[in-house]
PyMOL Python script that loads the backbone (N, CA, C, O; Angstrom):
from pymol import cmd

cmd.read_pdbstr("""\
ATOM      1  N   UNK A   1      57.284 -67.579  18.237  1.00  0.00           N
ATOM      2  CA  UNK A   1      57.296 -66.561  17.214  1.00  0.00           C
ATOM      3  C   UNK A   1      58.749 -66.316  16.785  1.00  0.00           C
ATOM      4  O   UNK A   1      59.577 -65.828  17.554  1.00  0.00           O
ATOM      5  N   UNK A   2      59.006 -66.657  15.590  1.00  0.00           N
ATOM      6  CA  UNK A   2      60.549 -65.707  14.987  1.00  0.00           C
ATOM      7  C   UNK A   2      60.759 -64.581  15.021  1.00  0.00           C
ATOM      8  O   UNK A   2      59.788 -63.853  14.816  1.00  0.00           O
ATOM      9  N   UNK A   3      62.135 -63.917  15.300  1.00  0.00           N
ATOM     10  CA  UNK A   3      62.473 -63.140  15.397  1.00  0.00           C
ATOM     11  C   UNK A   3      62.551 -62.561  13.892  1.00  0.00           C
ATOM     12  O   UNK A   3      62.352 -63.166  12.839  1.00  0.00           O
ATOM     13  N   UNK A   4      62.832 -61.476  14.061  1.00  0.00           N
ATOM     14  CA  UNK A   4      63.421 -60.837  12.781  1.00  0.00           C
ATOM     15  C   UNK A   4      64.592 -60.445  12.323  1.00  0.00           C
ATOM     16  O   UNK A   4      65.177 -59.633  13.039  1.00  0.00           O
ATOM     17  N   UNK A   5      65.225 -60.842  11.143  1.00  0.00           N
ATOM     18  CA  UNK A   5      66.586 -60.861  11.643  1.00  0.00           C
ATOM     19  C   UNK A   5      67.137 -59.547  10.639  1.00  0.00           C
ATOM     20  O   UNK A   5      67.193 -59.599   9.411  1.00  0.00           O
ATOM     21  N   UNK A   6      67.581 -58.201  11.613  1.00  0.00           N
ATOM     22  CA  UNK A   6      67.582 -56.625  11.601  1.00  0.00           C
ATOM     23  C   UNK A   6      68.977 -56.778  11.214  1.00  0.00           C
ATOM     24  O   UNK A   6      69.379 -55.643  10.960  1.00  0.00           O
ATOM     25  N   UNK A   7      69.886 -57.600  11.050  1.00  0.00           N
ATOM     26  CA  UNK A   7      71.357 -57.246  10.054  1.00  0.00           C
ATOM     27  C   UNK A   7      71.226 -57.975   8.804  1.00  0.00           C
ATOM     28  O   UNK A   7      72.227 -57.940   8.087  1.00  0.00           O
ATOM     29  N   UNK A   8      70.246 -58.613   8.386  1.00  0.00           N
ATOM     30  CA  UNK A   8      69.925 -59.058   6.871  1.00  0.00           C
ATOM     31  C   UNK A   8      69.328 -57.732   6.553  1.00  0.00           C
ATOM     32  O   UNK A   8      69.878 -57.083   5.663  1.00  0.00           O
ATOM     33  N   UNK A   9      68.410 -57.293   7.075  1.00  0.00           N
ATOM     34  CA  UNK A   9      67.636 -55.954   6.729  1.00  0.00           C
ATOM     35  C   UNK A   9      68.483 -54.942   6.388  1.00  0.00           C
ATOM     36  O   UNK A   9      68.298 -54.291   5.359  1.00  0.00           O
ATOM     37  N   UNK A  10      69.087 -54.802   6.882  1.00  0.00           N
ATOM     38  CA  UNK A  10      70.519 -53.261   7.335  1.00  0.00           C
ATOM     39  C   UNK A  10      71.338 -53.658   6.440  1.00  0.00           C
ATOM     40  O   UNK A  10      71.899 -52.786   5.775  1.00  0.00           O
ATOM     41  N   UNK A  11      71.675 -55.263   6.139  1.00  0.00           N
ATOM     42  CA  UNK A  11      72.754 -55.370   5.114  1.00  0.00           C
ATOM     43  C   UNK A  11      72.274 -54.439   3.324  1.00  0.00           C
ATOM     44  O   UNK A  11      72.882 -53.840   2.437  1.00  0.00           O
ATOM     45  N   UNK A  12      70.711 -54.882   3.663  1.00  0.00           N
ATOM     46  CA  UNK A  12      70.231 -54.831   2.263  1.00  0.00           C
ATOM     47  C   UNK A  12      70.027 -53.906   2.087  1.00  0.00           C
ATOM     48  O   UNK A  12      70.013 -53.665   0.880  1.00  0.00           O
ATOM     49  N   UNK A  13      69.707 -52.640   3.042  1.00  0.00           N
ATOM     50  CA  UNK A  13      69.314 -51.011   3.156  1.00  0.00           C
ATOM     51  C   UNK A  13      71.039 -50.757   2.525  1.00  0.00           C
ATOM     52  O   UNK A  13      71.152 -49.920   1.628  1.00  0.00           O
ATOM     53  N   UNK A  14      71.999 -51.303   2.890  1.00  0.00           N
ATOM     54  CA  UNK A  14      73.184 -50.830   3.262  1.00  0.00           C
ATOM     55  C   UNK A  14      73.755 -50.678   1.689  1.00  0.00           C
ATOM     56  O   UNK A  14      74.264 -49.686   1.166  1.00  0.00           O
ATOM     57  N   UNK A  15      73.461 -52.173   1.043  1.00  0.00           N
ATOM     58  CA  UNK A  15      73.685 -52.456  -0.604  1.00  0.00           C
ATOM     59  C   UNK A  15      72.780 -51.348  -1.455  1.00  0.00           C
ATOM     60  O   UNK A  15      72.970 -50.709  -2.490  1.00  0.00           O
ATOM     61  N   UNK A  16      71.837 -51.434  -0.611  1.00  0.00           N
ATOM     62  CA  UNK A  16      70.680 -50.657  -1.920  1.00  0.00           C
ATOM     63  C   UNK A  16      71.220 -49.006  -2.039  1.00  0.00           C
ATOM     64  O   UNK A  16      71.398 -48.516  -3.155  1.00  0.00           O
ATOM     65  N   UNK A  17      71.427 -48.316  -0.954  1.00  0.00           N
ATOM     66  CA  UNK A  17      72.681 -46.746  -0.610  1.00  0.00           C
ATOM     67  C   UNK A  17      73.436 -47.097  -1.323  1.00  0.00           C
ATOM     68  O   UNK A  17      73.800 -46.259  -2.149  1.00  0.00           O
ATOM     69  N   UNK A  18      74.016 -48.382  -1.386  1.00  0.00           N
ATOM     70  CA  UNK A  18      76.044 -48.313  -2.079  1.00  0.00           C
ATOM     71  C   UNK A  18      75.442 -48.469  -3.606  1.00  0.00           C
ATOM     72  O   UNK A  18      75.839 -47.520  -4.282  1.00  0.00           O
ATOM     73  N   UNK A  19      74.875 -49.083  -4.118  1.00  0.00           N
ATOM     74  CA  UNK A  19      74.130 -48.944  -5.719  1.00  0.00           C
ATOM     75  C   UNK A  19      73.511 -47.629  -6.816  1.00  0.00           C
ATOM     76  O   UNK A  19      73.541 -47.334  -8.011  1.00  0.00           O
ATOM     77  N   UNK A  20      72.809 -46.969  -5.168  1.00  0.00           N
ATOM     78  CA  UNK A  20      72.280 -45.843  -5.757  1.00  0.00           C
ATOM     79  C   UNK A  20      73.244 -44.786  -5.882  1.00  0.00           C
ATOM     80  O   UNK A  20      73.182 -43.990  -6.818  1.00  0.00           O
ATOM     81  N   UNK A  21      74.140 -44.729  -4.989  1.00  0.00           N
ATOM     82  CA  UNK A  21      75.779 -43.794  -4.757  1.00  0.00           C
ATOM     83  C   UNK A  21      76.349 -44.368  -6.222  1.00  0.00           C
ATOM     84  O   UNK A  21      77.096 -43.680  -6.917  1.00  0.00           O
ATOM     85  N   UNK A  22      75.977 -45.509  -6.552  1.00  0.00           N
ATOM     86  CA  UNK A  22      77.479 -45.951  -7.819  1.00  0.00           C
ATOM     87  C   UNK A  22      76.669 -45.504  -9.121  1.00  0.00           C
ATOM     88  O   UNK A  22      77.269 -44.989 -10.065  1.00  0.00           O
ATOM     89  N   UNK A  23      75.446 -45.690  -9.142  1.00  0.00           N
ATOM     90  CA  UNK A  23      74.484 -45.133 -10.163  1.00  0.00           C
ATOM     91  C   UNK A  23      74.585 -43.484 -10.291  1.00  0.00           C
ATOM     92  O   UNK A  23      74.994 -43.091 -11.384  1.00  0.00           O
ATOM     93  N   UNK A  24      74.370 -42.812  -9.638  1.00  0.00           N
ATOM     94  CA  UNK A  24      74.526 -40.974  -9.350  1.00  0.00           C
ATOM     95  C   UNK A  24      75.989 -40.942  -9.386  1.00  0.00           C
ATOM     96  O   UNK A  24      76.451 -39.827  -9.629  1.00  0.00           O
ATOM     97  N   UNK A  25      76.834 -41.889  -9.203  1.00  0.00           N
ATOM     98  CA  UNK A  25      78.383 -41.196  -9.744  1.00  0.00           C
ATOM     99  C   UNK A  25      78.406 -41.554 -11.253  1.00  0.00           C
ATOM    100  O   UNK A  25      78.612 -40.675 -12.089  1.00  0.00           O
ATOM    101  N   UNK A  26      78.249 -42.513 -11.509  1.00  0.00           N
ATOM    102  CA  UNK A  26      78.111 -42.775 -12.928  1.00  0.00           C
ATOM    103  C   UNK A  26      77.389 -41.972 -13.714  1.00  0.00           C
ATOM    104  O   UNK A  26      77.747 -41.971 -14.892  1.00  0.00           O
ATOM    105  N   UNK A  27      76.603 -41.378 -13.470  1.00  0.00           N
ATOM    106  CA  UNK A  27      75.238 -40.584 -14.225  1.00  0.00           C
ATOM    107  C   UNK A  27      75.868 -39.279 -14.308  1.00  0.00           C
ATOM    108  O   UNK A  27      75.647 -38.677 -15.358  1.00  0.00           O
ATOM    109  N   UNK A  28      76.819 -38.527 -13.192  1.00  0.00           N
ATOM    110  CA  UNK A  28      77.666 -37.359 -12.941  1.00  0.00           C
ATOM    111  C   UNK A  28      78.658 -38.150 -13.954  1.00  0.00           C
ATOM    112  O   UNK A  28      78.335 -37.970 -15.128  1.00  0.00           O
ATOM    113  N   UNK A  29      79.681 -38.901 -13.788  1.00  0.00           N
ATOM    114  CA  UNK A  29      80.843 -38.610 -14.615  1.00  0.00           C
ATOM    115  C   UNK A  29      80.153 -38.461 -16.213  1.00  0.00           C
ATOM    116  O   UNK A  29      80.574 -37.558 -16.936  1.00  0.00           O
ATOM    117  N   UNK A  30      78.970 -39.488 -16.760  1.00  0.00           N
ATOM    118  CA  UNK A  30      78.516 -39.007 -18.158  1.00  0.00           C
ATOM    119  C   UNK A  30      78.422 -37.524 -18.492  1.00  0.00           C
ATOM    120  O   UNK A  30      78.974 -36.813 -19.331  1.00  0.00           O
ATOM    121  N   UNK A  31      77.578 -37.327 -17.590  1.00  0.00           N
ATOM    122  CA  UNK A  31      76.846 -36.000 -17.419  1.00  0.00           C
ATOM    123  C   UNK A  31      78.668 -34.873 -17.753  1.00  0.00           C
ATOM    124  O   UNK A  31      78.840 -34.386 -18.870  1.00  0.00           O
ATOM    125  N   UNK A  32      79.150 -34.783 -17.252  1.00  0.00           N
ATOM    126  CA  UNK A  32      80.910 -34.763 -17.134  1.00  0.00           C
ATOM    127  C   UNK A  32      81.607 -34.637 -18.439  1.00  0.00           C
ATOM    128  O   UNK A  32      82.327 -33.739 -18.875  1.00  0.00           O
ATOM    129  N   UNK A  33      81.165 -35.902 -19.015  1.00  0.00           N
ATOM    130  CA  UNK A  33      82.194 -36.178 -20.282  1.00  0.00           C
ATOM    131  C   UNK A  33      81.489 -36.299 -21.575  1.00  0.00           C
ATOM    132  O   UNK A  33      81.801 -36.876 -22.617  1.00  0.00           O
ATOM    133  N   UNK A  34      80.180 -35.419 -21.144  1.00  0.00           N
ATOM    134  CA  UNK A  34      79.141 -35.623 -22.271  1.00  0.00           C
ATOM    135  C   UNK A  34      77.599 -34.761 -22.445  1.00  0.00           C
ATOM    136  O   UNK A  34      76.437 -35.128 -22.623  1.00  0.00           O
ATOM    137  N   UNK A  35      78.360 -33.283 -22.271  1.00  0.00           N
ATOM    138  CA  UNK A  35      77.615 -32.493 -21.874  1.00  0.00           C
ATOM    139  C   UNK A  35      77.140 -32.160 -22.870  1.00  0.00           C
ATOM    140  O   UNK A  35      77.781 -32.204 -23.920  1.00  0.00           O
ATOM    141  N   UNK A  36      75.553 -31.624 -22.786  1.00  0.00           N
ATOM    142  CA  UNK A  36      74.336 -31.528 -22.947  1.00  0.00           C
ATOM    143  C   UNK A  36      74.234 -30.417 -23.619  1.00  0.00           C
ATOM    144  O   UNK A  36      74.710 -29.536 -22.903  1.00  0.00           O
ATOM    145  N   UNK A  37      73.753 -29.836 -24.932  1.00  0.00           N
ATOM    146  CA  UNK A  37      73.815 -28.302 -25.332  1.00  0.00           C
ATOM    147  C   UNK A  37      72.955 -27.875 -23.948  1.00  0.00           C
ATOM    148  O   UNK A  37      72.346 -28.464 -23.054  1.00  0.00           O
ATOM    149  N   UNK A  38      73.334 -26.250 -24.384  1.00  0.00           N
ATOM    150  CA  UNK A  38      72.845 -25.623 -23.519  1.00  0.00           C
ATOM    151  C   UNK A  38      71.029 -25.119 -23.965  1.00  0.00           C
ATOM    152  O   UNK A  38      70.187 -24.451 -23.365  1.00  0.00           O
ATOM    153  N   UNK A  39      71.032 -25.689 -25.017  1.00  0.00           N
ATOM    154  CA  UNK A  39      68.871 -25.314 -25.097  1.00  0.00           C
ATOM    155  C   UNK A  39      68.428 -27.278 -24.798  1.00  0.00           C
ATOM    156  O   UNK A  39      67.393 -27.846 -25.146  1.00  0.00           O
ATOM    157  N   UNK A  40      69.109 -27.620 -24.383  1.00  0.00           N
ATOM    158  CA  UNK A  40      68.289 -28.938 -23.458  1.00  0.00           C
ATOM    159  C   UNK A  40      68.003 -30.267 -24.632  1.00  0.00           C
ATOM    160  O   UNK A  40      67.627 -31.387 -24.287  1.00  0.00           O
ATOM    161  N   UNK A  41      68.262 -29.872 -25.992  1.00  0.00           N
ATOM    162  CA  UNK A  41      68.088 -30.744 -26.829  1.00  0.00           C
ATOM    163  C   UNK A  41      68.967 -31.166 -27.576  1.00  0.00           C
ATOM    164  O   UNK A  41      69.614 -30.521 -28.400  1.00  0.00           O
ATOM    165  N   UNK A  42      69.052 -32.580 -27.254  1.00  0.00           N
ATOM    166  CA  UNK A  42      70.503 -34.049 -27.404  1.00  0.00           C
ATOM    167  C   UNK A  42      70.635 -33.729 -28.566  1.00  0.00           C
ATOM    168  O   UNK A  42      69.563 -33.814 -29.164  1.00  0.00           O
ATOM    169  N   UNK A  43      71.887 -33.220 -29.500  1.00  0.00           N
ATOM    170  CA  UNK A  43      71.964 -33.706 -30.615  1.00  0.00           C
ATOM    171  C   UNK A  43      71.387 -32.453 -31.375  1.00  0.00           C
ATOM    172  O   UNK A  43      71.998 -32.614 -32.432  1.00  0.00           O
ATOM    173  N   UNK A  44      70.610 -31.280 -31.580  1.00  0.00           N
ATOM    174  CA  UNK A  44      70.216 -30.062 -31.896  1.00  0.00           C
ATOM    175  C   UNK A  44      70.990 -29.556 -33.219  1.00  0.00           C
ATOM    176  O   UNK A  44      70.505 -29.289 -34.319  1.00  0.00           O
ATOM    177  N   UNK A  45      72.860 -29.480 -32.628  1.00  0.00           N
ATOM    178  CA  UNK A  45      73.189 -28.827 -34.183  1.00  0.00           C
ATOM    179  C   UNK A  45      74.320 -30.082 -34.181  1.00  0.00           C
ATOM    180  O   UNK A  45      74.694 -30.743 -33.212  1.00  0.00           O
ATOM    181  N   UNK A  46      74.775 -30.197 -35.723  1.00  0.00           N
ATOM    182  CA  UNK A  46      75.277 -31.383 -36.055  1.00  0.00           C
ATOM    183  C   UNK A  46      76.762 -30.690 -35.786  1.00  0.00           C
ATOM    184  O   UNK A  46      76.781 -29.477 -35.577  1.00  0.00           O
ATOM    185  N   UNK A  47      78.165 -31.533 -35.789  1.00  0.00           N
ATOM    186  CA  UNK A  47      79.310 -30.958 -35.807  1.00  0.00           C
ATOM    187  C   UNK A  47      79.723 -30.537 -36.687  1.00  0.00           C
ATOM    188  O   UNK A  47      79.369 -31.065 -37.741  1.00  0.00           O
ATOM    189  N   UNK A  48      80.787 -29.249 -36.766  1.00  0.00           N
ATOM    190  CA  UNK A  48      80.981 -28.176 -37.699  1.00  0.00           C
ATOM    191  C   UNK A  48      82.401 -29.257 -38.163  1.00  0.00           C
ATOM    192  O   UNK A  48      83.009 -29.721 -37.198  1.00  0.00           O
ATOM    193  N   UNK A  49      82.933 -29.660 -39.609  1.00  0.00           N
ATOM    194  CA  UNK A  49      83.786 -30.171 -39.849  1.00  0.00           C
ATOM    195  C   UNK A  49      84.543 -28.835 -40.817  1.00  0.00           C
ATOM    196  O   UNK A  49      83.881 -27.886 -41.237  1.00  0.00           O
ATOM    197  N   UNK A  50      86.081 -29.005 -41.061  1.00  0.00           N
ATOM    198  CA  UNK A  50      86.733 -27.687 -41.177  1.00  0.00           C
ATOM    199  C   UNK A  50      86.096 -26.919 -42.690  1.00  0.00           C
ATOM    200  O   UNK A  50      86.185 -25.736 -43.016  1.00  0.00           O
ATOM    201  N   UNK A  51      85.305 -28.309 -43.593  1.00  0.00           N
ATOM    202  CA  UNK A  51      85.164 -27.245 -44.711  1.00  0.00           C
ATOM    203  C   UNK A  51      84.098 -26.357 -44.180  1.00  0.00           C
ATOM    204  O   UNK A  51      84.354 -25.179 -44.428  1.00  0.00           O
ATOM    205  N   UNK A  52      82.835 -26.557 -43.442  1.00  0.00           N
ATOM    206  CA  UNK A  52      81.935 -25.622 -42.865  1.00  0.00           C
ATOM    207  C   UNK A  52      82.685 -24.520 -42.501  1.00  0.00           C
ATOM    208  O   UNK A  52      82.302 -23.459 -42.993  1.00  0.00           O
ATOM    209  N   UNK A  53      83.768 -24.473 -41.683  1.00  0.00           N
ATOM    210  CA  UNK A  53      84.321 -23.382 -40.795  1.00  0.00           C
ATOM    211  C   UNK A  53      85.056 -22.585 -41.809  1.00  0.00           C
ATOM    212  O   UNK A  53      85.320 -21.401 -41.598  1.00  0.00           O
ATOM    213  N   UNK A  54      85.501 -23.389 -43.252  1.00  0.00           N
ATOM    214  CA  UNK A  54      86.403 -22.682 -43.673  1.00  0.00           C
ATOM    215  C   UNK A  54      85.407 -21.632 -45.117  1.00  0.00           C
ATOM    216  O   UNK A  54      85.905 -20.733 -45.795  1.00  0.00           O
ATOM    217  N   UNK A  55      83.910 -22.171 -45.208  1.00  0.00           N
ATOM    218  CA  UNK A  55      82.479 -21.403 -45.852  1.00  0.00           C
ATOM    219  C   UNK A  55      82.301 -20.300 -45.071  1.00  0.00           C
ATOM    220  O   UNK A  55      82.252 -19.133 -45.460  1.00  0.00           O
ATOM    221  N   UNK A  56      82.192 -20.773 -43.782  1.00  0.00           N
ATOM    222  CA  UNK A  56      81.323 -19.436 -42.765  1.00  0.00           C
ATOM    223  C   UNK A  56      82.842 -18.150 -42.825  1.00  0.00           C
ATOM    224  O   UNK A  56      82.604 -16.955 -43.000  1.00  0.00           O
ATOM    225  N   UNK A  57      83.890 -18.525 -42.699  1.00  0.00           N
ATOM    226  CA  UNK A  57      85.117 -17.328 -42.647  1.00  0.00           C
ATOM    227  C   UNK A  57      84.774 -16.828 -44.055  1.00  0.00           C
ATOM    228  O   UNK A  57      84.648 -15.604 -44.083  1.00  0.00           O
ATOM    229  N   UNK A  58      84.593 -17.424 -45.196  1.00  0.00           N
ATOM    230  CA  UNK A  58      84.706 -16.451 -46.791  1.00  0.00           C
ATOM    231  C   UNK A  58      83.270 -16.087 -46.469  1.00  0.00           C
ATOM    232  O   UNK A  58      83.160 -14.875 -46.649  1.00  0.00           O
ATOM    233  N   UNK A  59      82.156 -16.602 -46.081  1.00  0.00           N
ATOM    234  CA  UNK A  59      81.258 -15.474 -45.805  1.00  0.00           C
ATOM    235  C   UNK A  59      80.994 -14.420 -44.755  1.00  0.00           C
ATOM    236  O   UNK A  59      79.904 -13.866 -44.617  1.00  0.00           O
ATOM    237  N   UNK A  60      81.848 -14.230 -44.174  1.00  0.00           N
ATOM    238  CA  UNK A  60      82.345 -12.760 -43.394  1.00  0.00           C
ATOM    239  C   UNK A  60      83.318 -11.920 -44.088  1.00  0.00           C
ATOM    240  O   UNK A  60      83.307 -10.722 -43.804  1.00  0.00           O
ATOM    241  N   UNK A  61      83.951 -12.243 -44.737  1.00  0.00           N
ATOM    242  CA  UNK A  61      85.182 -11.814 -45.341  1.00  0.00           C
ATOM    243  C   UNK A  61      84.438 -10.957 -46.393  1.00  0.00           C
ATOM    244  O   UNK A  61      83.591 -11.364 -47.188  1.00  0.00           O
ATOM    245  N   UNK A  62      84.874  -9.782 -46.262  1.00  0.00           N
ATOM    246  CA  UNK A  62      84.235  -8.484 -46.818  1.00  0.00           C
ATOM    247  C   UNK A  62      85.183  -7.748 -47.839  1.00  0.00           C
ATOM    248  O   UNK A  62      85.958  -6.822 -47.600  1.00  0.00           O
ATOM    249  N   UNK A  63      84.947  -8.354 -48.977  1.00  0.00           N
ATOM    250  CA  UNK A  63      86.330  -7.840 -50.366  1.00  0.00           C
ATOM    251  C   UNK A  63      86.161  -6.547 -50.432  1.00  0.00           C
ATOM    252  O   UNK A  63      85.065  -6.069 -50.727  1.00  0.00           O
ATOM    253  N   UNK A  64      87.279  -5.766 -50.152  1.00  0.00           N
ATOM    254  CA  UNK A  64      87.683  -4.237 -50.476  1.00  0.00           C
ATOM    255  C   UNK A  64      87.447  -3.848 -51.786  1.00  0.00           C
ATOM    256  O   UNK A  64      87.981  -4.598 -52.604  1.00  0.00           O
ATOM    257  N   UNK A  65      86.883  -3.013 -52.206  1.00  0.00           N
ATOM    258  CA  UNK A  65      87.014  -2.461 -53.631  1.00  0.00           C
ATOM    259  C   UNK A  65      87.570  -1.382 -53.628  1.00  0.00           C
ATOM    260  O   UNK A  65      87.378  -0.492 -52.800  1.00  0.00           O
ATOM    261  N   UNK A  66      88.576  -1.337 -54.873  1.00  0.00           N
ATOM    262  CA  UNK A  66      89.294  -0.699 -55.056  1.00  0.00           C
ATOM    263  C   UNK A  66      88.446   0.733 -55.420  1.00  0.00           C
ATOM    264  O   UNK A  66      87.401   0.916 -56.046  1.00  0.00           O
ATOM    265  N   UNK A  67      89.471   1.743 -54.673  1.00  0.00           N
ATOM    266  CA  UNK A  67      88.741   3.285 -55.054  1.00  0.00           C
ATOM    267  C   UNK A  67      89.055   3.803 -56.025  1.00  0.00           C
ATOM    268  O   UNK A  67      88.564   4.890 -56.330  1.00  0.00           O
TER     269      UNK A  67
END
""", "prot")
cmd.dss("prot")
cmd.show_as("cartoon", "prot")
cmd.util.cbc("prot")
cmd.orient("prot")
């Protein structure tokens, strides 16, 4: 009867840990440098470019009338 050979086994338990460790760091640094709104949906509001920012300030901007 053959034996079984328990450091081919252990090597491959050993690779399959070091893969899943390099996968979950990788998935963290995205996760990291590519964060997620906060209501859970990718992509939700589009980016504000300066003429938007510079619409939304003249519509707060509240003209004084003269007394």
């Amino acid at each position: 009867m053959a034996k079984t050979n328990f450091q081919y086994e252990k090597r491959q338990k050993e690779l399959e840990k070091k893969k899943k460790a390099e996968e979950k760091a990788r998935r963290k640094l995205e996760a990291k440098n590519n964060p997620k709104p906060a209501d859970g949906e990718e992509g939700a509001e589009p980016e504000a470019d300066e003429s938007d920012a510079d619409a939304a300030d003249d519509a707060t901007d509240v003209p004084t009338q003269p007394q």
